[in-house]
KOLSEDO-821248 format. One record per residue (C-alpha): residue number from 1; residue in one letter; x, y, z. Coordinates in steps of 0.5 Angstrom, whole numbers, plus 500, padded with zeros to 3 digits. Layout:
# KOLSEDO-821248
<site><n>NUM</n><res>A</res><x>X</x><y>Y</y><z>Z</z></site>
...
//
This chain:
# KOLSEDO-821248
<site><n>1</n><res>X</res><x>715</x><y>448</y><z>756</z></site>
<site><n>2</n><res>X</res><x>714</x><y>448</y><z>764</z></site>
<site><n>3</n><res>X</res><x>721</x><y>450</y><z>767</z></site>
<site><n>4</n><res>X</res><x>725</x><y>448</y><z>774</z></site>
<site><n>5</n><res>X</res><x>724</x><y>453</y><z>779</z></site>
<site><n>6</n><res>X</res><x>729</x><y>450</y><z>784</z></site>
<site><n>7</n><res>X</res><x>730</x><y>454</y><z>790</z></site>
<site><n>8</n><res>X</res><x>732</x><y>448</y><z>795</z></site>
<site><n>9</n><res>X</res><x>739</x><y>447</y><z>799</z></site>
<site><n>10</n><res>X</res><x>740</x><y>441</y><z>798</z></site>
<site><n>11</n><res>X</res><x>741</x><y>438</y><z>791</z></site>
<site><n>12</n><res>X</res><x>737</x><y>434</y><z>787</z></site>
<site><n>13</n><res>X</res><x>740</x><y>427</y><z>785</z></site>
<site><n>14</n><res>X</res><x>738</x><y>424</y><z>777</z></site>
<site><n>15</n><res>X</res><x>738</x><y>417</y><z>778</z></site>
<site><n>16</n><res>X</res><x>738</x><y>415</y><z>770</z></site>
<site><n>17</n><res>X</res><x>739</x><y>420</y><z>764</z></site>
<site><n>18</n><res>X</res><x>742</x><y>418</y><z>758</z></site>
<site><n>19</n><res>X</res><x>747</x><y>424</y><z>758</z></site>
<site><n>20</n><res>X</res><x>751</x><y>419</y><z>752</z></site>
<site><n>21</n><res>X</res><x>745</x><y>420</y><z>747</z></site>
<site><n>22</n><res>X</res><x>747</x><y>423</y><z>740</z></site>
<site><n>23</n><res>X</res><x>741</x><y>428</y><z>742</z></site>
<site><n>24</n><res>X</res><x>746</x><y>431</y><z>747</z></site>
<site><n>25</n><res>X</res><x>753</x><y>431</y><z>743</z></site>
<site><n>26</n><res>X</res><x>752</x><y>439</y><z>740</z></site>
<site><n>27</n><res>X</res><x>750</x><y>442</y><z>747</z></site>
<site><n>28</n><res>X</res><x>752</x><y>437</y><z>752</z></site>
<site><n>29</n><res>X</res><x>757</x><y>442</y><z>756</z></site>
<site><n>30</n><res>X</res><x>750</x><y>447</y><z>756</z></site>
<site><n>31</n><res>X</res><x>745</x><y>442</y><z>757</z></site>
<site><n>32</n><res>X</res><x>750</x><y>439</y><z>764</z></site>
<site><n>33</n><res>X</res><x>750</x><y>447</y><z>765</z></site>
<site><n>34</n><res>X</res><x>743</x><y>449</y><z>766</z></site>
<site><n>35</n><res>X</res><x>742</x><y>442</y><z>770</z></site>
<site><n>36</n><res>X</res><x>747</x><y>445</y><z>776</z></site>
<site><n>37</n><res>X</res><x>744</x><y>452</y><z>776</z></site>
<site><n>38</n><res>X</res><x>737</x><y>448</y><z>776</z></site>
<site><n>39</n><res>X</res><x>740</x><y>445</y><z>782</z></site>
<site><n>40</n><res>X</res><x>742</x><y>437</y><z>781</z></site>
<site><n>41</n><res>X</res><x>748</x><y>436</y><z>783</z></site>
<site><n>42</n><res>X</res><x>750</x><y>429</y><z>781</z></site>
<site><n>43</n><res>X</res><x>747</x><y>425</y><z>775</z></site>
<site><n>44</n><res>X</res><x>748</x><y>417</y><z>774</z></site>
<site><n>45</n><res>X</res><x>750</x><y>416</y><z>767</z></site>
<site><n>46</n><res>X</res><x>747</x><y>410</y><z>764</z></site>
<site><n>47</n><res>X</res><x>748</x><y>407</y><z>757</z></site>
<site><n>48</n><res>X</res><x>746</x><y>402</y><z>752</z></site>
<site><n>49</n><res>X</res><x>751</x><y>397</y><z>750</z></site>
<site><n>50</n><res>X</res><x>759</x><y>398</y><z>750</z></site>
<site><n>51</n><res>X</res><x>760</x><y>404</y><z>746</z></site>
<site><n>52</n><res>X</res><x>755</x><y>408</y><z>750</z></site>
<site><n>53</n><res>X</res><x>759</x><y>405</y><z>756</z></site>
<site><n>54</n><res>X</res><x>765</x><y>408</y><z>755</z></site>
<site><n>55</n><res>X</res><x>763</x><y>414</y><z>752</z></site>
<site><n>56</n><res>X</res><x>760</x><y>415</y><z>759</z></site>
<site><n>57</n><res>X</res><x>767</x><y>414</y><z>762</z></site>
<site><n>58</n><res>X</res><x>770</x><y>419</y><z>757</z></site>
<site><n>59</n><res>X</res><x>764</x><y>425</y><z>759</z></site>
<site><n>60</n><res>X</res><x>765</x><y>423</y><z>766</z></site>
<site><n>61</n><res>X</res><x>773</x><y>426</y><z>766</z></site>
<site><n>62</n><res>X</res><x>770</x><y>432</y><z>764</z></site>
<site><n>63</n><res>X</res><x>764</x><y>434</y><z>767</z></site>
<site><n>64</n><res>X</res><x>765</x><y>433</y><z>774</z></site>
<site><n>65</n><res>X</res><x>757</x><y>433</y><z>776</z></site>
<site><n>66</n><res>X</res><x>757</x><y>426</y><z>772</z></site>
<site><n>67</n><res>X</res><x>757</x><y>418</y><z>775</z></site>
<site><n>68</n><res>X</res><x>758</x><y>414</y><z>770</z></site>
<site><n>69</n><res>X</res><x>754</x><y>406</y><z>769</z></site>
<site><n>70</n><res>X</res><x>755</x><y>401</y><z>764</z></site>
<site><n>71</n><res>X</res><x>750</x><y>396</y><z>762</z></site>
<site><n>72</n><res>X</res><x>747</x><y>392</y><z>757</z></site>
<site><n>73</n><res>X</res><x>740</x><y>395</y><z>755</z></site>
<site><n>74</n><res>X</res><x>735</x><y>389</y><z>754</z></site>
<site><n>75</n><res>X</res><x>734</x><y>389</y><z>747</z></site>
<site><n>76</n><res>X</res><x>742</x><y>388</y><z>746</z></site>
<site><n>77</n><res>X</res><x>741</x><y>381</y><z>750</z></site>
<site><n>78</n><res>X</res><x>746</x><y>376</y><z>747</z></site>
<site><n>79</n><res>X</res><x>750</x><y>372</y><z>751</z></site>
<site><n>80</n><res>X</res><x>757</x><y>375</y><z>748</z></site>
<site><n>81</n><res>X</res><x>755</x><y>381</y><z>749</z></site>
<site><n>82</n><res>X</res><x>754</x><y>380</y><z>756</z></site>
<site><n>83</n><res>X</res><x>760</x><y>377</y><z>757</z></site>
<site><n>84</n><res>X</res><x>764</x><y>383</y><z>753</z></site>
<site><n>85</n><res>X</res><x>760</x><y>388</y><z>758</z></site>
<site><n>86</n><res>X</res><x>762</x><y>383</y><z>764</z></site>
<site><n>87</n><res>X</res><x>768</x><y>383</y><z>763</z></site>
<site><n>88</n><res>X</res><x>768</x><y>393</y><z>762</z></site>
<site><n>89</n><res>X</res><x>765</x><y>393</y><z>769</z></site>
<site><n>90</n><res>X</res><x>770</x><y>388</y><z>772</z></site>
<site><n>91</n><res>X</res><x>776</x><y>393</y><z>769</z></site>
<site><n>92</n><res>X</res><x>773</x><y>399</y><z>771</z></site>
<site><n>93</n><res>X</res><x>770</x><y>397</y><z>778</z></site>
<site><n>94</n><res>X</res><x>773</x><y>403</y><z>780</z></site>
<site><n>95</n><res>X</res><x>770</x><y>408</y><z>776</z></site>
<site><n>96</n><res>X</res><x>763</x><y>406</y><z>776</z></site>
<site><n>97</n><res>X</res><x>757</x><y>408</y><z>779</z></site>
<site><n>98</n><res>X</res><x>752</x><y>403</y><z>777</z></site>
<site><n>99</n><res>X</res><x>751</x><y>397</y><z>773</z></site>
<site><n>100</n><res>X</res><x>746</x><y>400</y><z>767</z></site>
<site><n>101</n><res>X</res><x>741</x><y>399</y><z>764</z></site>
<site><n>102</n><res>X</res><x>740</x><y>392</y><z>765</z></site>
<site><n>103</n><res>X</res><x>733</x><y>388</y><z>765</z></site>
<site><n>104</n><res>X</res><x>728</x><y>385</y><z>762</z></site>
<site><n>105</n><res>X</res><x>722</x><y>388</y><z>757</z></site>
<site><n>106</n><res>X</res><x>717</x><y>385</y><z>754</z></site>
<site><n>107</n><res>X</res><x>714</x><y>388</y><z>750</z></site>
<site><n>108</n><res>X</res><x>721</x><y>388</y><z>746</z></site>
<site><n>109</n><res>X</res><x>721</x><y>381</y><z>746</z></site>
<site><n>110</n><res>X</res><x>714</x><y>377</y><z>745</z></site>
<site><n>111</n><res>X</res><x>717</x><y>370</y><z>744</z></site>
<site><n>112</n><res>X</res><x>718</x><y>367</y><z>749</z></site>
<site><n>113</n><res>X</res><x>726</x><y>364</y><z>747</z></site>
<site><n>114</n><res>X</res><x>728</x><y>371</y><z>746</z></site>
<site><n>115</n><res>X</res><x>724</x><y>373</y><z>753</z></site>
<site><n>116</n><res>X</res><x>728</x><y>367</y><z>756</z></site>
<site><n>117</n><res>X</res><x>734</x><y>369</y><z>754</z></site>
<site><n>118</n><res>X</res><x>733</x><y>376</y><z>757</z></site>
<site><n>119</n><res>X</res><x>731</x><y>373</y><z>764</z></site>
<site><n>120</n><res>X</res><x>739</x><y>369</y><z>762</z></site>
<site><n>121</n><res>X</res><x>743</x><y>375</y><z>761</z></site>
<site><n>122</n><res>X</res><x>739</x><y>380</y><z>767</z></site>
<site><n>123</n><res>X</res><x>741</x><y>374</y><z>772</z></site>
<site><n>124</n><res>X</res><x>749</x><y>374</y><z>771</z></site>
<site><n>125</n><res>X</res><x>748</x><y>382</y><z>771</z></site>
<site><n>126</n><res>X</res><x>745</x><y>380</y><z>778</z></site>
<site><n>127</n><res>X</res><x>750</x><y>377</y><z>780</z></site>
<site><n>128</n><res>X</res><x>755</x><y>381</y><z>778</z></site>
<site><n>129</n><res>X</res><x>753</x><y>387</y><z>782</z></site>
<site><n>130</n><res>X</res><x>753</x><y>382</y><z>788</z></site>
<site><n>131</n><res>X</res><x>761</x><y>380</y><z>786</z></site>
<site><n>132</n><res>X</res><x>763</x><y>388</y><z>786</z></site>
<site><n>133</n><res>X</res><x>757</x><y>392</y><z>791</z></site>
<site><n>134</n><res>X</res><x>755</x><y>396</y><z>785</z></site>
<site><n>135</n><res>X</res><x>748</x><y>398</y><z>784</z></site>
<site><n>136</n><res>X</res><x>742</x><y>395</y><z>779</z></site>
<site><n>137</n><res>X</res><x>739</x><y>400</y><z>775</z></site>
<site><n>138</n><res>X</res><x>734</x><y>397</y><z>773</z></site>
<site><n>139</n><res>X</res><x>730</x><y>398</y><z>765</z></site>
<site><n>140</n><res>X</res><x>723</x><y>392</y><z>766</z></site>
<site><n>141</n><res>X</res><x>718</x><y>395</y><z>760</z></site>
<site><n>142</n><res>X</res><x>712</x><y>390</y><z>760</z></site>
<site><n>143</n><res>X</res><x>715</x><y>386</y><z>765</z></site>
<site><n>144</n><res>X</res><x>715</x><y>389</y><z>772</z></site>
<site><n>145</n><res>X</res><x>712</x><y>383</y><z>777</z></site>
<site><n>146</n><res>X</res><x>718</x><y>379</y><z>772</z></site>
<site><n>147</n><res>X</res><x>723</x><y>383</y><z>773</z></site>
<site><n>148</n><res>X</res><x>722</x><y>384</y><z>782</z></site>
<site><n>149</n><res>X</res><x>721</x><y>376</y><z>782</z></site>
<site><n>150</n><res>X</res><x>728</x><y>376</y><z>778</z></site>
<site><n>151</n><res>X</res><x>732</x><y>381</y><z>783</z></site>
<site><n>152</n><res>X</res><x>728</x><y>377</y><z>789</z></site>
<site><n>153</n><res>X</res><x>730</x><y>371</y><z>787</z></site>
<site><n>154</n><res>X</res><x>737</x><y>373</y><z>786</z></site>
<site><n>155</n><res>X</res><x>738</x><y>376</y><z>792</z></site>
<site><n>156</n><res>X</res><x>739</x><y>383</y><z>789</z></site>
<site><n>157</n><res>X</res><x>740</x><y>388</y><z>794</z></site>
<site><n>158</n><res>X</res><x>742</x><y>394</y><z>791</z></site>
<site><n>159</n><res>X</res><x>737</x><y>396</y><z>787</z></site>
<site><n>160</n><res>X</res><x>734</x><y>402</y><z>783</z></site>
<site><n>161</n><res>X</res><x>727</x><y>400</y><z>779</z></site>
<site><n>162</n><res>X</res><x>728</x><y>406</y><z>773</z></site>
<site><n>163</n><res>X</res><x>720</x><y>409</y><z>770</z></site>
<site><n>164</n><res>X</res><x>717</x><y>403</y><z>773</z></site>
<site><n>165</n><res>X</res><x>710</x><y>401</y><z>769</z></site>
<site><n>166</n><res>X</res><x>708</x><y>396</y><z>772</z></site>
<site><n>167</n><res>X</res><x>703</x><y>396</y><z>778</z></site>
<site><n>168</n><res>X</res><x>702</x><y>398</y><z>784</z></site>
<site><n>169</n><res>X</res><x>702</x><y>389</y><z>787</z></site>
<site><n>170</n><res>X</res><x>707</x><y>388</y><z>782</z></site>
<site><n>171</n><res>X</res><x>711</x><y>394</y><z>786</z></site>
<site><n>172</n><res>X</res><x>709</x><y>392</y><z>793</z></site>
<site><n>173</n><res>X</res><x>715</x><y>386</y><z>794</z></site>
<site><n>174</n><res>X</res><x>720</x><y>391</y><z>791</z></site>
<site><n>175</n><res>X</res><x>718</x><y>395</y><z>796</z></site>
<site><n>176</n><res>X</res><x>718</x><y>390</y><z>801</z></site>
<site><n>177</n><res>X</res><x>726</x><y>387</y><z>799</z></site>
<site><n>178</n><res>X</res><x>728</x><y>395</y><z>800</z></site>
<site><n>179</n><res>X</res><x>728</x><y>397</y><z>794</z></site>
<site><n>180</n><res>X</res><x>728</x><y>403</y><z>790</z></site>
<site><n>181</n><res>X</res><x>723</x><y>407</y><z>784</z></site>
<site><n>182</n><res>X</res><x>725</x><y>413</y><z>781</z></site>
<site><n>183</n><res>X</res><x>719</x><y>417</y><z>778</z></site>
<site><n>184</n><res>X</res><x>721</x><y>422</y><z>771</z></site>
<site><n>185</n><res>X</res><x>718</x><y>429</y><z>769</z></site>
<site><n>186</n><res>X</res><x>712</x><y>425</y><z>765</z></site>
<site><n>187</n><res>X</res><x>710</x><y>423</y><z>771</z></site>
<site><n>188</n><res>X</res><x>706</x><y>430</y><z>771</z></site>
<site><n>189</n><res>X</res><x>703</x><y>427</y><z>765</z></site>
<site><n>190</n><res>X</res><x>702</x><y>419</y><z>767</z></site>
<site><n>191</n><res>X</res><x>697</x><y>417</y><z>770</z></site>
<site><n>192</n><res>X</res><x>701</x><y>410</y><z>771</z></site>
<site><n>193</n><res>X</res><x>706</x><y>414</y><z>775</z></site>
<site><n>194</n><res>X</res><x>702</x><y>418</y><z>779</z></site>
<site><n>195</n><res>X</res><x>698</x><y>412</y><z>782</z></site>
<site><n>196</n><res>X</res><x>704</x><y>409</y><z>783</z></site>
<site><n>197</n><res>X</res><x>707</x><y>414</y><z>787</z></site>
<site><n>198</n><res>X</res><x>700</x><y>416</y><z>791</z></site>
<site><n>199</n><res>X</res><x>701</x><y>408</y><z>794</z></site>
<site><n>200</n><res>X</res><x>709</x><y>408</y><z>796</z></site>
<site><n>201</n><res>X</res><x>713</x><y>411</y><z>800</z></site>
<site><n>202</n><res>X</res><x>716</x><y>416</y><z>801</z></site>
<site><n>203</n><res>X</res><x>723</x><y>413</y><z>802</z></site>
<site><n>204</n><res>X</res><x>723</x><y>408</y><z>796</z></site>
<site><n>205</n><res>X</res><x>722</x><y>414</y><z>791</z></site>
<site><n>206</n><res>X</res><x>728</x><y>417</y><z>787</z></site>
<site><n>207</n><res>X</res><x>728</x><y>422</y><z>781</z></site>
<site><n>208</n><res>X</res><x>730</x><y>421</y><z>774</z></site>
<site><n>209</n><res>X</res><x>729</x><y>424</y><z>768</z></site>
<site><n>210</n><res>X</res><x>732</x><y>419</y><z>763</z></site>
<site><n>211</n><res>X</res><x>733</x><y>424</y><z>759</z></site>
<site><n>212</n><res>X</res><x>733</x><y>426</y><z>753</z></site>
<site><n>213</n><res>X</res><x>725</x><y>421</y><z>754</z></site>
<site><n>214</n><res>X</res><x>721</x><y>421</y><z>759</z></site>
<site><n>215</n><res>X</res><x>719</x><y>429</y><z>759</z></site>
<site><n>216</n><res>X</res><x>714</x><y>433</y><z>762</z></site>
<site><n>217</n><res>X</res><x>711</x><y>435</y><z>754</z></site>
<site><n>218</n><res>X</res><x>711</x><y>428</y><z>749</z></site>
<site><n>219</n><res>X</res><x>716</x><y>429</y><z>744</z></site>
<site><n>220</n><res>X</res><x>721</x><y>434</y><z>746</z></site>
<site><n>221</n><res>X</res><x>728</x><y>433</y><z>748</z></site>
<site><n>222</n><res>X</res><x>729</x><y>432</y><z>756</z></site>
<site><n>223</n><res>X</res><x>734</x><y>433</y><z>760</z></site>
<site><n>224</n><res>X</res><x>737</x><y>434</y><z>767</z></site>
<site><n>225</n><res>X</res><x>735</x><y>441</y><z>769</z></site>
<site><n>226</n><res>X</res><x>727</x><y>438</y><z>769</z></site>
<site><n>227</n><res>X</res><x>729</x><y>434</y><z>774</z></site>
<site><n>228</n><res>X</res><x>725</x><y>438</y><z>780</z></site>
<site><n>229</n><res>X</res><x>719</x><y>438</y><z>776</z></site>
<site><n>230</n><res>X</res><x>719</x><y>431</y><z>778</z></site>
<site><n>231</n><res>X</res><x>719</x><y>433</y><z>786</z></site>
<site><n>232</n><res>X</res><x>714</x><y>438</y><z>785</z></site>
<site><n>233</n><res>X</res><x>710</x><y>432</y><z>782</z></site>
<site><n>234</n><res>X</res><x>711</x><y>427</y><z>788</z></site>
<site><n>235</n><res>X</res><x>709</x><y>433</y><z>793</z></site>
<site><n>236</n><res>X</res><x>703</x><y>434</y><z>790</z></site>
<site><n>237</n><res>X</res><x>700</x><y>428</y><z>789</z></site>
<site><n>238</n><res>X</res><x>703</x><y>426</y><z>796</z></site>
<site><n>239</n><res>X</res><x>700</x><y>433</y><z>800</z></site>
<site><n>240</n><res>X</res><x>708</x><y>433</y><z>803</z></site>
<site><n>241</n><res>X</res><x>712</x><y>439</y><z>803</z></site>
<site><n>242</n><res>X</res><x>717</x><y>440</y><z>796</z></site>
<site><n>243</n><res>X</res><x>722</x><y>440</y><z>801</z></site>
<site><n>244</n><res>X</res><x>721</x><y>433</y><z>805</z></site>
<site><n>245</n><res>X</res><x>721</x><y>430</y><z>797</z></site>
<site><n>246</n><res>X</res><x>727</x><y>433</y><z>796</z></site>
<site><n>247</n><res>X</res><x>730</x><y>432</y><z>802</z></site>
<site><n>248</n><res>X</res><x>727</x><y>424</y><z>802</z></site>
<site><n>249</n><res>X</res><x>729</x><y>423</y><z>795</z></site>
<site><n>250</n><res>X</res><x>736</x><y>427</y><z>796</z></site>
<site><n>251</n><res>X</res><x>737</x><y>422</y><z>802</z></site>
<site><n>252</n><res>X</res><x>735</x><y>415</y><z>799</z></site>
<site><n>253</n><res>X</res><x>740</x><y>416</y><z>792</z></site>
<site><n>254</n><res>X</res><x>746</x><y>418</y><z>796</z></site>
<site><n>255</n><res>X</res><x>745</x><y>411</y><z>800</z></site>
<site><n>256</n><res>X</res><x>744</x><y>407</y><z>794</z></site>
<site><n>257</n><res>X</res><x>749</x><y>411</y><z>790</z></site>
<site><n>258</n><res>X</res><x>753</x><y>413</y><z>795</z></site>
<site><n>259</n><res>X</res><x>753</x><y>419</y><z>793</z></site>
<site><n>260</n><res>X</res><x>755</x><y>426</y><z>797</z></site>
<site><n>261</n><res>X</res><x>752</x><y>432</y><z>795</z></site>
<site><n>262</n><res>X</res><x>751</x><y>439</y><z>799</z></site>
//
């Protein structure tokens, strides 16, 4: 498996990782480790549902490099669900970093009840990050042009589209209401990906690895310390020095995270 050569001063922000995941629950303090002699400094912790949400907050009290999120994943999409979630973040306000995952998907949810219940849940979600400031991090598998609309037209302004599979005319007004898409290590294998990330700009991009998936090989576990396989990825399809990714993806996830790195 191709390994991360990091050798840049500034560190890499992961926009999305699953660092909760069962995958990680024998090596997690190693895997975190050879994250940061990779060179990310800072890792969003999102998660699925409740659990994952407070197992977030527990790993994040002993892993300094994670931020933790809560959210609801949209094939958890029910009505009290959401209002159990809801009212965790407005408890730990002050403890998170984000509200996700949270979203649409589509191709989990094929009758048009279940996509309309989704639709309901990711707009009080929406709501909720305009009530407390906090970031969306957003999951819209087969449901790209649906899920920019929903944020659109519910005036989000904090948001971070994650592993985006739509199109790039789907992507546009997402960019256009300042957005942001984040590209993972398979976009060295992802043809979707890569002619998404030659049409937009350099200053709506971030990294992630939404670990333990979206690797750069198929099938094998993923994790943070890939995350520069992503930046070297962007620079190449862009024709811009590694540097400038870094420095540009660097730059926009400490804005809409308001992170701090070195």
């Amino acid at each position: 498996m191709p390994q991360a050569d990091f050798r840049h001063q500034r560190l890499l922000v992961d926009t999305h990782a699953h660092i909760c995941d069962a995958a990680f629950d024998e090596d997690r303090a190693t895997v975190l480790d050879r994250a940061a002699r990779a060179g990310v400094g800072t890792i969003i912790a999102v998660g699925e549902n409740l659990p994952d949400a407070k197992k977030n907050l527990e790993l994040a009290q002993r892993h300094p490099i994670l931020r933790p999120a809560a959210g609801l994943y949209p094939a958890h999409a029910h009505l009290e669900a959401a209002r159990e979630m809801e009212s965790f973040i407005r408890s730990h306000r002050e403890r998170l970093w984000a509200i996700g995952e949270v979203g649409l998907d589509f191709w989990l949810a094929r009758e048009e009840k279940d996509r309309h219940l989704q639709r309901v849940v990711f707009d009080r979600f929406i709501q909720l990050s305009l009530e407390l400031d906090l970031p969306l991090n957003v999951h819209s598998r087969s449901a790209g042009r649906h899920a920019v609309a929903a944020l659109i037209s519910g005036g989000a302004r904090r948001v971070h589209l994650h592993a985006f599979d739509g199109r790039i005319s789907a992507a546009l007004p997402a960019v256009e209401a300042g957005y942001r898409f984040s590209m993972p290590p398979s976009l060295v294998r992802s043809r979707q990906k890569q002619k998404l990330v030659r049409h937009l700009p350099l200053d709506c991009l971030l990294l992630e690895t939404d670990s333990p998936v979206l690797g750069p090989e198929p099938g094998i576990r993923n994790e943070p310390m890939h995350l520069a396989l992503a930046a070297r990825a962007i620079a190449e399809i862009k024709n811009v020095e590694e540097e400038a990714v870094i420095d540009a993806v660097t730059s926009n996830a400490m804005e809409l995270y308001r992170v701090q790195t070195r």
